[in-house]
Backbone as a ProteinNet text record, in pm:
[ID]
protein_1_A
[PRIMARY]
XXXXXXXXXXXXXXXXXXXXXXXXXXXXXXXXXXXXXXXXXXXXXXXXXXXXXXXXXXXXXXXXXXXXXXXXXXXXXXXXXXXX
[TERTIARY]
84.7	0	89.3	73.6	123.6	70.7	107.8	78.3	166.5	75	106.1	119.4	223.9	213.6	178	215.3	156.9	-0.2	-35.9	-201.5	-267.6	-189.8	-195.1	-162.4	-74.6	-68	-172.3	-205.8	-343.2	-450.2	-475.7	-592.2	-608.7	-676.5	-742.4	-688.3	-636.3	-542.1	-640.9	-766.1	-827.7	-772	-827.6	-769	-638.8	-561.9	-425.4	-387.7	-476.3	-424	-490.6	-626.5	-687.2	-607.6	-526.9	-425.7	-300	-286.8	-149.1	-207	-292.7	-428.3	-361	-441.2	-455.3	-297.6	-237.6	-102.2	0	-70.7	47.1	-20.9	-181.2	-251.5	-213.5	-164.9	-117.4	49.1	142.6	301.6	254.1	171.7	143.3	102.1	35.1	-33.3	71.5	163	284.6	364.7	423.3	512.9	474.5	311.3	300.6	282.9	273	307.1	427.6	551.5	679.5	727.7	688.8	659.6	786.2	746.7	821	965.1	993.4	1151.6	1158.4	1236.7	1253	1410.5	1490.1	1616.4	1611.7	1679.3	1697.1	1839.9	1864.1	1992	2071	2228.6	2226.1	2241.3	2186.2	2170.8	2030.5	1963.8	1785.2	1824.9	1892.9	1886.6	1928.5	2067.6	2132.3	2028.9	1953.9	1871.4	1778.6	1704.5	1599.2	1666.7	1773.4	1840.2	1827	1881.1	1903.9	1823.5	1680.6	1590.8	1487.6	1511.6	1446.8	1520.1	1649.9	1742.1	1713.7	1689.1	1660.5	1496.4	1425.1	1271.1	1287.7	1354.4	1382.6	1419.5	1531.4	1618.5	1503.6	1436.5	1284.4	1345.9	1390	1503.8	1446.3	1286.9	1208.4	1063.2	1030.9	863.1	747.5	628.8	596.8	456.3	375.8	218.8	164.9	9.3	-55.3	-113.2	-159.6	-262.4	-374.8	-404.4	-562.1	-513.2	-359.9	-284.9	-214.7	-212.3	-142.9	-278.7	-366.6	-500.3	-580.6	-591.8	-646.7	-556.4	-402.3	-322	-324.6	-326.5	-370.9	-515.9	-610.9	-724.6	-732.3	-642.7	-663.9	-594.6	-463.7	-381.5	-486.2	-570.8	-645.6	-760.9	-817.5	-875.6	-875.2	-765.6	-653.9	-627.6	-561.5	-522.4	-690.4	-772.6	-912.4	-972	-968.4	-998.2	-873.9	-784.4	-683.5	-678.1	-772	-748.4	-934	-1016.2	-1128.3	-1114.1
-117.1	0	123.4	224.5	339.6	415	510.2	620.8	792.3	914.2	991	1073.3	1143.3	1217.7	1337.6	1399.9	1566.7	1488	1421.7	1425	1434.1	1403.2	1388	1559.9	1607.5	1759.7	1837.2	1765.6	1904.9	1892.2	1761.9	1760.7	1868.5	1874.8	1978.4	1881.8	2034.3	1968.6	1862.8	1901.6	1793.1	1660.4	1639.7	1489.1	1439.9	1554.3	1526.3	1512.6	1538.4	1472.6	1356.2	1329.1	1223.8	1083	1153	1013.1	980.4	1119.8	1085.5	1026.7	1056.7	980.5	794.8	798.8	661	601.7	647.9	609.3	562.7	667.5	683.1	572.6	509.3	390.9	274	269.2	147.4	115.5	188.8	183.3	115.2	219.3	132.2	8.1	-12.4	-179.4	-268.1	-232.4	-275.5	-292.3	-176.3	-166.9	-259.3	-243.1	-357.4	-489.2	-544.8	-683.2	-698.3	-600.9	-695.4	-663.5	-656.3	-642.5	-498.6	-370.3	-287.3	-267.8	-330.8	-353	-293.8	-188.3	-110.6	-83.7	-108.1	-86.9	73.7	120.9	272	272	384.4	469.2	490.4	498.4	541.8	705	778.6	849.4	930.3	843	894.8	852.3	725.2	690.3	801.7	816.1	950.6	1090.5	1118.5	1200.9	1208.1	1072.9	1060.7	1084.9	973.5	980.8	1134.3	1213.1	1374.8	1433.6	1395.3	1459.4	1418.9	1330.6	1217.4	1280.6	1320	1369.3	1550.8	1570.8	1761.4	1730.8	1629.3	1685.1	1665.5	1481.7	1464.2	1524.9	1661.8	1784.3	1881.6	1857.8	2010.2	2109.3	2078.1	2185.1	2174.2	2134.7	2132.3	2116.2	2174.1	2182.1	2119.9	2042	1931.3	1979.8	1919	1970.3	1824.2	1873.1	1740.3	1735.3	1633.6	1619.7	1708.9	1740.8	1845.7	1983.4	2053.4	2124.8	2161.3	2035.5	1960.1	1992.8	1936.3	1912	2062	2170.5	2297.9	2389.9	2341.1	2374.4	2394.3	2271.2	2254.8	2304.3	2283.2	2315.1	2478.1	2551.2	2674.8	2729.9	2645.7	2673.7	2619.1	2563.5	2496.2	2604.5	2699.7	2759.9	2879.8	2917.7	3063.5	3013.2	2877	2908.4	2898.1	2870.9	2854.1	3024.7	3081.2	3194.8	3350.4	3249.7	3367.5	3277.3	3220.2	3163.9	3211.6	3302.4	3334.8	3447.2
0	0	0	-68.1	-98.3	-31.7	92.1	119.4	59.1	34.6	4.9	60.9	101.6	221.2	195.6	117.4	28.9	47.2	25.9	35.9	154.3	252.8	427.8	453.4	423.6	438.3	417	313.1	242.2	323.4	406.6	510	598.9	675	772.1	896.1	953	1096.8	1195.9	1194.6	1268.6	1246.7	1071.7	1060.4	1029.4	1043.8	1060.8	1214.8	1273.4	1461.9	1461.6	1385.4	1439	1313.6	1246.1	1166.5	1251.8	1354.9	1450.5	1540.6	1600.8	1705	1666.3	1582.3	1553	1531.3	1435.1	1483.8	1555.2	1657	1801.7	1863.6	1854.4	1927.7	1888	1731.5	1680.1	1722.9	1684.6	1786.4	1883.9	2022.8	2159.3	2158.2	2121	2104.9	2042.2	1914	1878.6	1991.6	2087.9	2179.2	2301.4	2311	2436.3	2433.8	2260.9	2211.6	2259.3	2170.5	2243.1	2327.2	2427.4	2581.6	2610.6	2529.5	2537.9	2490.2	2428.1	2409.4	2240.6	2232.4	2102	2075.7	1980.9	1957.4	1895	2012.4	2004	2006.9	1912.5	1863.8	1985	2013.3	2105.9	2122.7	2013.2	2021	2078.7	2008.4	2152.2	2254.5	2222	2419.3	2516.4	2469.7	2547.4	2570.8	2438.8	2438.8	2539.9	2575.4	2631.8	2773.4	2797.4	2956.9	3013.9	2908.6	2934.2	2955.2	2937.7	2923.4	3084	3078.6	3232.2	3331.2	3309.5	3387.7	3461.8	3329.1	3346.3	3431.1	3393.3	3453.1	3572.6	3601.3	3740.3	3816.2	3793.2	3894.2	3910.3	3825.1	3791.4	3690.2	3615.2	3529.2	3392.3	3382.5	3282.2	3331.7	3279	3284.6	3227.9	3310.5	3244.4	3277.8	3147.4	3100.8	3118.7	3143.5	3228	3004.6	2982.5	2876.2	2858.8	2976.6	2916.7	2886.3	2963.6	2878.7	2769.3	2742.9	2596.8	2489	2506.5	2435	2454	2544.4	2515.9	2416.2	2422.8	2372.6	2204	2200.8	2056.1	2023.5	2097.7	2008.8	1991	2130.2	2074.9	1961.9	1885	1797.7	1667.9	1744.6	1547.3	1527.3	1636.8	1636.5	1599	1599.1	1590.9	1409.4	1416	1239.5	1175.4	1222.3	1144.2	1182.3	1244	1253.6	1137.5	1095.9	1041.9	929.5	888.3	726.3	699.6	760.7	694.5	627.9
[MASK]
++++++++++++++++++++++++++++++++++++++++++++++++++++++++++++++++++++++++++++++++++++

């Protein structure tokens, strides 16, 4: 099967979250088949360590999901209001 990605662009951001939506549900269900275990670069790895590292000290700032999710809808709202 051929996907097109210029054709995925031209969608309307809704269904361009609700194709990452679904996406990001299929990986998980992938990831919790093989019981979590993913061969990462050791370059994310380091990335990620660094990053676990900065939140763990508090030296980064962390958003619950419903901040994440007002977040976005007010950015889909704002580009739908400045494309009339």
């Amino acid at each position: 099967m051929s996907i097109n990605i210029d054709d995925i662009k031209k969608l309307p951001n809704e269904e361009k979250l609700k194709i990452i939506d679904e996406l990001w549900e299929s990986i998980e269900a992938e990831w919790e088949n093989h019981g979590g275990q993913q061969n990462e670069s050791p370059e994310v790895s380091s990335m990620l360590e660094e990053r676990l590292s900065e939140y763990e000290k508090g030296e980064t700032k962390s958003y619950s999901w419903e901040e994440v999710e007002e977040r976005i809808k007010k950015n889909l709202e704002q580009q739908k209001n400045e494309k009339k």
